[in-house]
VEXGUVO-332669 format. One record per residue: residue in one letter; chain; x, y, z of N, C-alpha, C in turn. Coordinates in steps of 0.001 Angstrom, whole numbers, padded with zeros to 6 digits. Example, Ala and Ser with C-alpha at 12.3 -4.5 7.8 and 13.67 -1.06 7.14 Angstrom:
BEGIN
ATOM  residu  chaine   n_east  n_north     n_up  ca_east  ca_north    ca_up   c_east  c_north     c_up
ATOM       A       A   013190  -005690   007800   012300   -004500   007800   013200  -003300   007800
ATOM       S       A   012850  -002250   007080   013670   -001060   007140   012900   000030   007870
END
This chain:
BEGIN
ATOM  residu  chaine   n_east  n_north     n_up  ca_east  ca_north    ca_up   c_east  c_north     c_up
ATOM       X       A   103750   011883   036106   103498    012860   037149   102241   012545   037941
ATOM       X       A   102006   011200   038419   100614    010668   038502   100559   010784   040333
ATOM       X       A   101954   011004   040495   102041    010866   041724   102283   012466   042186
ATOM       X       A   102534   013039   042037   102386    014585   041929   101513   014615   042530
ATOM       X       A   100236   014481   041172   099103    015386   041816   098112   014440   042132
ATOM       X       A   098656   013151   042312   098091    012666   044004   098164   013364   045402
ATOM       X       A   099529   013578   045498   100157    014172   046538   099290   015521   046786
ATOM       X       A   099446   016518   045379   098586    017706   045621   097222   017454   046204
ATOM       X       A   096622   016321   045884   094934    016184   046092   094910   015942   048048
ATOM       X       A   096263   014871   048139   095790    014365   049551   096734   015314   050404
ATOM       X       A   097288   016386   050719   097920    017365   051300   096694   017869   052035
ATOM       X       A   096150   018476   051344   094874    019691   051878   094003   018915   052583
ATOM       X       A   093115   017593   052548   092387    016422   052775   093591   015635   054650
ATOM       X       A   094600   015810   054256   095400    015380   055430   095618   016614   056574
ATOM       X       A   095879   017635   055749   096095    018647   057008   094826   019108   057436
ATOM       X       A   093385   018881   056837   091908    019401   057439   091993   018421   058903
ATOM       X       A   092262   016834   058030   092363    016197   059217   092855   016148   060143
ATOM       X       A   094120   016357   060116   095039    016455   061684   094716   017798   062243
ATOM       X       A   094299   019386   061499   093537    020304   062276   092310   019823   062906
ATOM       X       A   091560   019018   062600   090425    018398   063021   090679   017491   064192
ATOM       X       A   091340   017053   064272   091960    015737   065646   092614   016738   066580
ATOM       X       A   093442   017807   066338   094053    018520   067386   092956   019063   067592
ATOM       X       A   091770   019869   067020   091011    020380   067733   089897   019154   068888
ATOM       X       A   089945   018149   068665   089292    017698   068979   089787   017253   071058
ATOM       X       A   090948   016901   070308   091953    016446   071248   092116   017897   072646
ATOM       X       A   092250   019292   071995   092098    020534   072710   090873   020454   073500
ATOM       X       A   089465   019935   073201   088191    020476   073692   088282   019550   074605
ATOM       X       A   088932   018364   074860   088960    017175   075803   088815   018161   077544
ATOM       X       A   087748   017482   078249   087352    018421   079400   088166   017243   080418
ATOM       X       A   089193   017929   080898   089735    016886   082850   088820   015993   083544
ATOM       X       A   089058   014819   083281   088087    014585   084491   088751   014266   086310
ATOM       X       A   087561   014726   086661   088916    015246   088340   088755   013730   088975
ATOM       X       A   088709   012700   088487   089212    011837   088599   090362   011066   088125
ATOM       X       A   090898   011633   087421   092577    011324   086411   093236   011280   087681
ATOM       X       A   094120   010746   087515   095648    010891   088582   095938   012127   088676
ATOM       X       A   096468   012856   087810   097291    013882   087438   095990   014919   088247
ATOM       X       A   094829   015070   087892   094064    015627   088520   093968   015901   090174
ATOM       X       A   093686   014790   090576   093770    014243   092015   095103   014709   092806
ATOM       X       A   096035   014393   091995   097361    014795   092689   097471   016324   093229
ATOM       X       A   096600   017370   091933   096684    018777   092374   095215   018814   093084
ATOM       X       A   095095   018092   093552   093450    018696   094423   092543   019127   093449
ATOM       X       A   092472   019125   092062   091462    019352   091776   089909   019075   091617
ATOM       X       A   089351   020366   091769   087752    019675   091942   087624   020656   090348
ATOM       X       A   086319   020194   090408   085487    021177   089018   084849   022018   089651
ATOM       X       A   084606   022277   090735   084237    023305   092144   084651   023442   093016
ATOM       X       A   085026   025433   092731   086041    025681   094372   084979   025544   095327
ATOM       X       A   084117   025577   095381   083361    025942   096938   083153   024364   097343
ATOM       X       A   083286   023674   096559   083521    022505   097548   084635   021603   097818
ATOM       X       A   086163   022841   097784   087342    022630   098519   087464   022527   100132
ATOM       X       A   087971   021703   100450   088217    021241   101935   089112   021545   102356
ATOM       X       A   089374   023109   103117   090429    023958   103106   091434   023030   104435
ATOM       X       A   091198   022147   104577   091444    020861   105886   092429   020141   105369
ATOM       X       A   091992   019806   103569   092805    018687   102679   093407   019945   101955
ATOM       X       A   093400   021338   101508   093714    021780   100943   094208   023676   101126
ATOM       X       A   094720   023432   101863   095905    024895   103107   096025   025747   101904
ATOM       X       A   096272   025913   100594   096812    026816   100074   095159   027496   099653
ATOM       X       A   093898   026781   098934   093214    027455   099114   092305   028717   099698
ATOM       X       A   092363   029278   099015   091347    031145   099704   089874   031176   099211
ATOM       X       A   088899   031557   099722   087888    031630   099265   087870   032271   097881
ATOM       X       A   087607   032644   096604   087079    033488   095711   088329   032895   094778
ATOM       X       A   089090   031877   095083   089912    031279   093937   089443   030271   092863
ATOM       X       A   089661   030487   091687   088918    029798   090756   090299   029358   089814
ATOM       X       A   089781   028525   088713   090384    028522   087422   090373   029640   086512
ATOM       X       A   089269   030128   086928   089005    031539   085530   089919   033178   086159
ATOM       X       A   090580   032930   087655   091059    033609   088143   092524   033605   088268
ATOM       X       A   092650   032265   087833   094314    031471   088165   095243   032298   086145
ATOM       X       A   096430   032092   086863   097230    033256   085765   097585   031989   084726
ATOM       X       A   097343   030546   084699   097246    029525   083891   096359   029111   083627
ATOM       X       A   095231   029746   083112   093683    029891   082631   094223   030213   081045
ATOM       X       A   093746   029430   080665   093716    029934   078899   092527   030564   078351
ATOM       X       A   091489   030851   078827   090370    031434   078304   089934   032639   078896
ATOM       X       A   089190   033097   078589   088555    034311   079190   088174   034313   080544
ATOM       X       A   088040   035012   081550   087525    034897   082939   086055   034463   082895
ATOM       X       A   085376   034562   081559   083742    034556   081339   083168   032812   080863
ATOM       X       A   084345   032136   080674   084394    031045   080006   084358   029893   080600
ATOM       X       A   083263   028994   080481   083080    028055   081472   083733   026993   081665
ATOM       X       A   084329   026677   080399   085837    025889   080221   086863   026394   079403
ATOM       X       A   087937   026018   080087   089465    026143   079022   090448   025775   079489
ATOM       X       A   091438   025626   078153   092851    024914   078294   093584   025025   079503
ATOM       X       A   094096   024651   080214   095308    024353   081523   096741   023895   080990
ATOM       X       A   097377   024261   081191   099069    023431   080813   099316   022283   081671
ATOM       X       A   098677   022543   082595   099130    021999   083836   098748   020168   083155
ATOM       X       A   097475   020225   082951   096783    019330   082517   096796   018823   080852
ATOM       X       A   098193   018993   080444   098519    018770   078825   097547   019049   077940
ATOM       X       A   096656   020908   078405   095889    021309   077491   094710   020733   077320
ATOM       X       A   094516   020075   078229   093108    019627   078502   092384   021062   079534
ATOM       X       A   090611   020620   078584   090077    022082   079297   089779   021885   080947
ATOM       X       A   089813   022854   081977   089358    022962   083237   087916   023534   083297
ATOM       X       A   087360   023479   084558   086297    024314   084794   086149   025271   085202
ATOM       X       A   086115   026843   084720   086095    027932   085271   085831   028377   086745
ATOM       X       A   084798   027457   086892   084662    027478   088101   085601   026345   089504
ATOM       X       A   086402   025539   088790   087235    024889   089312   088479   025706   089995
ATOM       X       A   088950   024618   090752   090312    025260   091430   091315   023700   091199
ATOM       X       A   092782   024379   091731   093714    023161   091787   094665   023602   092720
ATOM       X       A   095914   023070   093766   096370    023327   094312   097897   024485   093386
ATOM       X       A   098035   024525   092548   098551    025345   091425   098051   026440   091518
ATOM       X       A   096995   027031   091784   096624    028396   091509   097492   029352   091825
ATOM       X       A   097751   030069   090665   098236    031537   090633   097704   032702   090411
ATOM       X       A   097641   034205   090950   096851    035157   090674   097047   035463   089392
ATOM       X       A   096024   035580   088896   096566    036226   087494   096740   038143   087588
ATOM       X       A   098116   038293   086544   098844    039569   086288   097696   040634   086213
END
């Protein structure tokens, strides 16, 4: 049974780890130089949107305002879907913005 409670020892030791890598992998911040970034206009700051390059923009639109914000409105970064759960900047915008409910 040697292999048993091997198994028992490295279970708990394997799943700390892969909770540990997904979290790590979650805190990953956009950089608005990615493709995928660029493609939606994103900056890490609405106020320096170029409503010229970017028509759907309104003044007072943010990430922390958009209804695909994963964090609190108070939160200076968080998750996006848009961006495979990589965090945005609260204070960022993207051509995606939706009001939030």
């Amino acid at each position: 049974m040697q292999t048993r409670r091997r198994f028992i020892q490295i279970v708990p030791v394997a799943g700390a780890t892969l909770m540990a890598g997904r979290e790590a992998l979650a805190q990953a911040k956009l950089d608005a130089n990615d493709a995928q970034a660029k493609a939606r206009g994103y900056l890490h700051d609405a106020t320096k949107v170029d409503p010229k390059k970017q028509p759907k923009w309104a003044r007072g639109q943010t990430c922390a305002n958009c209804q695909l914000y994963q964090g609190k409105p108070t939160d200076a970064w968080a998750g996006c879907p848009l961006f495979g759960g990589k965090q945005v900047a609260g204070k960022g915008w993207c051509n995606a913005w939706v009001k939030k409910a």
